[in-house]
C-alpha positions as CSV (number, residue, x, y, z in Angstrom):
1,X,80.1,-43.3,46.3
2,X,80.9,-45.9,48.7
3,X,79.0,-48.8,48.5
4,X,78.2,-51.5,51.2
5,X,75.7,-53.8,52.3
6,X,74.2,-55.3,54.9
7,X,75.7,-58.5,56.8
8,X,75.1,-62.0,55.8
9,X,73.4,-64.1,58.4
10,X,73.8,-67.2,57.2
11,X,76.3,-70.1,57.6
12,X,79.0,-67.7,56.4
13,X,78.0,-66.0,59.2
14,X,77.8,-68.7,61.7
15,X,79.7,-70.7,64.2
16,X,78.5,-72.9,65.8
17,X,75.3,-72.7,64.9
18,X,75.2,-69.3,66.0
19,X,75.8,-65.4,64.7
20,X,78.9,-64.4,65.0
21,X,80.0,-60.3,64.1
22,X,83.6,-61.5,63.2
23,X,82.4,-64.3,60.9
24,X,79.8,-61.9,58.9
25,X,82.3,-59.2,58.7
26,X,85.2,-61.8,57.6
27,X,82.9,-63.2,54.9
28,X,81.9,-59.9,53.3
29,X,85.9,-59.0,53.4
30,X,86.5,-62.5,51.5
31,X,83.8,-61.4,48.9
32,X,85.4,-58.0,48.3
33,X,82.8,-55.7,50.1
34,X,84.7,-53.0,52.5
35,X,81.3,-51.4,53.6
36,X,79.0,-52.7,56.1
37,X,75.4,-51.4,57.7
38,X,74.3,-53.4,61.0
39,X,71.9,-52.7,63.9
40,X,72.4,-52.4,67.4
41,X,71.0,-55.3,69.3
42,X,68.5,-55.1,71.2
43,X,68.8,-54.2,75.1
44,X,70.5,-51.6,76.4
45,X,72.9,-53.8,78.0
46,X,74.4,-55.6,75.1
47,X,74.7,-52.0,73.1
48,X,78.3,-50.9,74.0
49,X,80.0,-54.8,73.9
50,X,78.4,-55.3,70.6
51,X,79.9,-52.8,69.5
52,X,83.4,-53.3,71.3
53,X,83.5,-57.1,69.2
54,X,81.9,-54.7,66.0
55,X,84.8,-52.5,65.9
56,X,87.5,-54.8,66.4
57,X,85.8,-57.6,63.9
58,X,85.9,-54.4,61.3
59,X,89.4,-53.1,62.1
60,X,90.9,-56.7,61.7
61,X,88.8,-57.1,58.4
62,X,89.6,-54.0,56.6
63,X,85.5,-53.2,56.3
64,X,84.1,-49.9,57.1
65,X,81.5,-49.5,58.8
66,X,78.4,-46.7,56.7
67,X,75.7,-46.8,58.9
68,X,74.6,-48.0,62.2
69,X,70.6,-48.6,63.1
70,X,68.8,-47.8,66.2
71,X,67.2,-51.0,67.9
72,X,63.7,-48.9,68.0
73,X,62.1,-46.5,66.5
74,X,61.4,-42.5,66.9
75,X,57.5,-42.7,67.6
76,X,55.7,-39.3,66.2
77,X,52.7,-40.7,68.2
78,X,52.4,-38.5,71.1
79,X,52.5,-38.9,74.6
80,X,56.0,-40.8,74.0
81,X,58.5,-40.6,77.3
82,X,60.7,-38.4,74.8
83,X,63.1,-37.4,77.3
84,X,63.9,-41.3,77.7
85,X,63.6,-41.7,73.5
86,X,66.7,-38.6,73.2
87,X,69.0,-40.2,76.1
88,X,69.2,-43.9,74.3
89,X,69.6,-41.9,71.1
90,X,72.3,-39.6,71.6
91,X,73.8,-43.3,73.6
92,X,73.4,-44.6,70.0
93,X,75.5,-41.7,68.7
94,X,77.8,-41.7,71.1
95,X,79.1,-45.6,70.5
96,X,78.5,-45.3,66.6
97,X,80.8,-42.6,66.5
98,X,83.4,-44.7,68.7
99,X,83.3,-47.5,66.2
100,X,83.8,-44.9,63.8
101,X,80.1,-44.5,61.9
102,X,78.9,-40.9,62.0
103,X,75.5,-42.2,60.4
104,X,72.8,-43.8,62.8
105,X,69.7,-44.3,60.9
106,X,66.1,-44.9,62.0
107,X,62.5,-44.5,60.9
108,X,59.5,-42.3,62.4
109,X,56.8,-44.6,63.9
110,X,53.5,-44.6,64.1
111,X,51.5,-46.3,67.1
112,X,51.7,-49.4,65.1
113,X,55.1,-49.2,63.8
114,X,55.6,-47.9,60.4
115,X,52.6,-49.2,59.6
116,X,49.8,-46.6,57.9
117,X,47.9,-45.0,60.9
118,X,44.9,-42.6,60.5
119,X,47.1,-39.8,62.0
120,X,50.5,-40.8,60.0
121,X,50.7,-37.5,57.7
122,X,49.1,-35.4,60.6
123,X,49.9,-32.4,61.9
124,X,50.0,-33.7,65.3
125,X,52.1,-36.4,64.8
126,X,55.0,-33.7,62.8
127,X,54.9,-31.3,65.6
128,X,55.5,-34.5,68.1
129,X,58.2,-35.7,66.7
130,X,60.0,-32.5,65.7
131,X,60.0,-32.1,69.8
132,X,61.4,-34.9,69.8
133,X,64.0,-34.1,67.1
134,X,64.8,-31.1,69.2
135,X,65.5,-33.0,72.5
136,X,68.2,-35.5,70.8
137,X,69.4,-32.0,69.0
138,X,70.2,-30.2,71.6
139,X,71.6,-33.4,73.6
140,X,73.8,-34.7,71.0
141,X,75.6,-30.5,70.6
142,X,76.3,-30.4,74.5
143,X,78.4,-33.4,74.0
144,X,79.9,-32.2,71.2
145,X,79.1,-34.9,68.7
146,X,79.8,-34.9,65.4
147,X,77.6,-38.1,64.6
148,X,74.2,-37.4,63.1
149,X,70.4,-39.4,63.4
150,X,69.6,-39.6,59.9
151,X,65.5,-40.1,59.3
152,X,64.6,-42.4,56.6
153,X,61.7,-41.8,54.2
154,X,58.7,-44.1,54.6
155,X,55.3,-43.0,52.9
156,X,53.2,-44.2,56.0
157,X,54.7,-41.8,58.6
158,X,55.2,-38.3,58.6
159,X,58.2,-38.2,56.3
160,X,56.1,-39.7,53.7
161,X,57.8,-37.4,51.1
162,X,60.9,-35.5,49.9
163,X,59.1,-32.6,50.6
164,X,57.9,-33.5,54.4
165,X,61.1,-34.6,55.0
166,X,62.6,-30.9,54.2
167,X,60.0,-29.5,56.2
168,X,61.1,-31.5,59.4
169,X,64.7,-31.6,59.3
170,X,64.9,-27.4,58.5
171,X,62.3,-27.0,61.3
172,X,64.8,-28.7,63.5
173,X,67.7,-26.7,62.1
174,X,70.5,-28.8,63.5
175,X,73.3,-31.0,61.6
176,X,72.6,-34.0,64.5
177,X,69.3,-34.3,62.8
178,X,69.3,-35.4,59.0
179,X,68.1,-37.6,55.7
180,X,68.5,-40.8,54.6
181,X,67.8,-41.5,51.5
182,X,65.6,-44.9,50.3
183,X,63.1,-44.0,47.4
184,X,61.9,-47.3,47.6
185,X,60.1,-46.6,50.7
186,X,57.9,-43.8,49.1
187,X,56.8,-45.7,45.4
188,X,53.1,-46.1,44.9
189,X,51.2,-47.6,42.2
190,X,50.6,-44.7,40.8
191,X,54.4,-44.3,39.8
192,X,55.8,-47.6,40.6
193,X,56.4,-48.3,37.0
194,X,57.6,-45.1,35.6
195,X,59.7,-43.1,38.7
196,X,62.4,-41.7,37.2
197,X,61.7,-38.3,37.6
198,X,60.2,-38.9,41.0
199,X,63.9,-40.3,41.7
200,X,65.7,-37.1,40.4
201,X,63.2,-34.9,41.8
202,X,63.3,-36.1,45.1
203,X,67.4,-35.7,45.3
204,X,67.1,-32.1,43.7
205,X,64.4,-31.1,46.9
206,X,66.4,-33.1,49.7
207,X,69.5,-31.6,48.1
208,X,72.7,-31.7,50.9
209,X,70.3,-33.0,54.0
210,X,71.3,-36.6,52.6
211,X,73.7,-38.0,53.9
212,X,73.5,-41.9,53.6
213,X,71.1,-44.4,51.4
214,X,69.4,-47.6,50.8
215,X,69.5,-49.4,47.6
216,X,67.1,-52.4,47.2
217,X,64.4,-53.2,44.2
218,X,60.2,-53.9,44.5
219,X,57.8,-55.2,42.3
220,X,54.3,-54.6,42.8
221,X,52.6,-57.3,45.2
222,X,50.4,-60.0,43.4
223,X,47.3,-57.8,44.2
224,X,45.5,-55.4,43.1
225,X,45.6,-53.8,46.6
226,X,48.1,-51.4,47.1
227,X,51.5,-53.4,48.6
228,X,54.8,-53.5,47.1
229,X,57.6,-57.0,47.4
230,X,61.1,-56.2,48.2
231,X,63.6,-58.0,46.1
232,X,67.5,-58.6,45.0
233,X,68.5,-55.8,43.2
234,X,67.9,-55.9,39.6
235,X,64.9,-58.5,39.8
236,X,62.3,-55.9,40.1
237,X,61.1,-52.6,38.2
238,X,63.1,-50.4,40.7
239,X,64.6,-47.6,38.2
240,X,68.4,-48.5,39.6
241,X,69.9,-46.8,37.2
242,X,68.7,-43.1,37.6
243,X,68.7,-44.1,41.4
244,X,72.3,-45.3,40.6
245,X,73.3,-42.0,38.5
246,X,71.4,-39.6,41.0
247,X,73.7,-41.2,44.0
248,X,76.7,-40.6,42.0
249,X,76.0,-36.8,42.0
250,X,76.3,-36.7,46.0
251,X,79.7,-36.1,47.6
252,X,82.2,-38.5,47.0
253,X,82.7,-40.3,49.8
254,X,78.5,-40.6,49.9
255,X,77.5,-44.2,51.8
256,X,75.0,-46.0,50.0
257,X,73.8,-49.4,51.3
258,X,72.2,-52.6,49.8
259,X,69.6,-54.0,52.4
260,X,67.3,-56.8,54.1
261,X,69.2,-59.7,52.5
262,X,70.4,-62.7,54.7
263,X,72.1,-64.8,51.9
264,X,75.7,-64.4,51.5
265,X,75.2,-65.5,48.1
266,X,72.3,-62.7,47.4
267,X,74.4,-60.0,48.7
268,X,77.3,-60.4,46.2
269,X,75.0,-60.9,43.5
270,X,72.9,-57.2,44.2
271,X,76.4,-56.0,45.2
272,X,78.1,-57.2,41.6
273,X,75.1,-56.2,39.8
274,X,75.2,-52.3,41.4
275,X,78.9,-52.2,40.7
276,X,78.0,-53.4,37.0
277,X,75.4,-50.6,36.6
278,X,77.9,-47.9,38.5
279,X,80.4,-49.2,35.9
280,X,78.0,-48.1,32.9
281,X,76.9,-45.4,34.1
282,X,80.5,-43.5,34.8
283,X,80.3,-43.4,38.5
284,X,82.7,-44.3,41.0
285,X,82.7,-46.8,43.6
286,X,84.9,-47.4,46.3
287,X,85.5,-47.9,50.1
């Protein structure tokens, strides 16, 4: 698989004071990480010279970059100016696959977010968004792209499983709507502690729709309400090693991604400790 991460934004990523593209991509080149994942800021405007400094800052570096995210997300609330939602989109696609990226991720919404609504796993809110789908679809073939939206699993919207998620993107039928794969987003309590068939499972029904991932680790929150606490990679009860082993069964030049770390420091460690495990486990890494 190739592995990369997400960029620091720290000092190492700093001048002045400020964020700077060419310093984040320079540190994780120091560090020895060739893959990168980054969003697109936000307003329109500053989309396509972000991503004029983002390729150059990568082609100078020698770092690839996986997987480019939307600034919004793809409401499945209805009533959505969709024809608006598919134009920025497919404009996503278009300048991720000049930078080179063929994968632009994003996650269904709900009214608030990704946060659980009342309508969430409704029917409603599928065949809304699958209209959706359909627009950026059809869009994204008459311009002959080969770069791809890939949804990402979340448990509160409708893609709350493996099994929704097949249900969507085959309803769709197109190859400029896909999967992304991030387990993490779809543990419960009631397998947070013992998910290792849920893992394999869930690769075995999404099959060849994946076609990027997220690697992180949770813990249960210090609650007994429901609520789960992202953390490094190998600090939490995250089964990394069948998630590990299940990635390395997907094409070879499969992107997976370690996110939502700021610390240049904690992104080498998760990256060193998801190398080490790769290592053990027989499966190549490389970028």
């Amino acid at each position: 698989m190739k592995l990369g991460t997400c960029l620091p934004t720290d000092e190492s990523a700093q001048v002045n004071g400020q964020f700077s593209i060419e310093k984040a991509v320079e540190a994780l080149a120091a560090a020895g990480i060739r893959g990168c994942l980054t969003n697109f800021p936000p307003g329109e405007e500053n989309w396509e010279p972000y991503s004029r400094r983002l390729k150059n800052a990568l082609c100078n570096a020698g770092v690839e970059l996986l997987e480019y995210n939307t600034p919004f997300l793809i409401s499945a609330a209805p009533g959505e100016d969709r024809e608006q939602v598919a134009e920025q989109t497919v404009r996503l696609l278009e300048l991720s696959q000049e930078t080179g990226c063929l994968n632009v991720v994003t996650c269904v919404a709900n009214k608030n977010s990704i946060l659980p609504d009342p309508q969430g796993h409704s029917r409603e809110y599928f065949d809304s968004i699958k209209t959706t789908c359909d627009l950026i679809a059809r869009k994204a073939a008459s311009r002959g792209l080969k770069a791809r939206l890939l949804l990402e699993l979340v448990y509160t919207t409708v893609v709350w499983s493996p099994a929704e998620m097949v249900r969507l993107i085959d309803a769709v039928g197109s190859p400029h709507v896909r999967a992304h794969m991030d387990i993490a987003n779809c543990l419960t309590f009631d397998n947070i502690f013992d998910h290792g068939e849920f893992i394999r499972d869930s690769f075995r029904i999404l099959g060849d729709r994946i076609y990027s991932a997220h690697l992180k680790d949770v813990r249960p929150a210090d609650s007994y309400f429901p609520g789960l606490v992202e953390l490094l990679v190998g600090d939490g009860v995250m089964d990394i090693r069948t998630y590990i082993e299940c990635l390395g069964s997907m094409r070879r030049d499969f992107p997976a991604v370690i996110e939502h770390m700021g610390r240049m420091e904690d992104i080498k460690q998760s990256y060193d400790r998801v190398t080490q495990i790769a290592s053990e486990l027989g499966v190549e890494v490389w970028s």
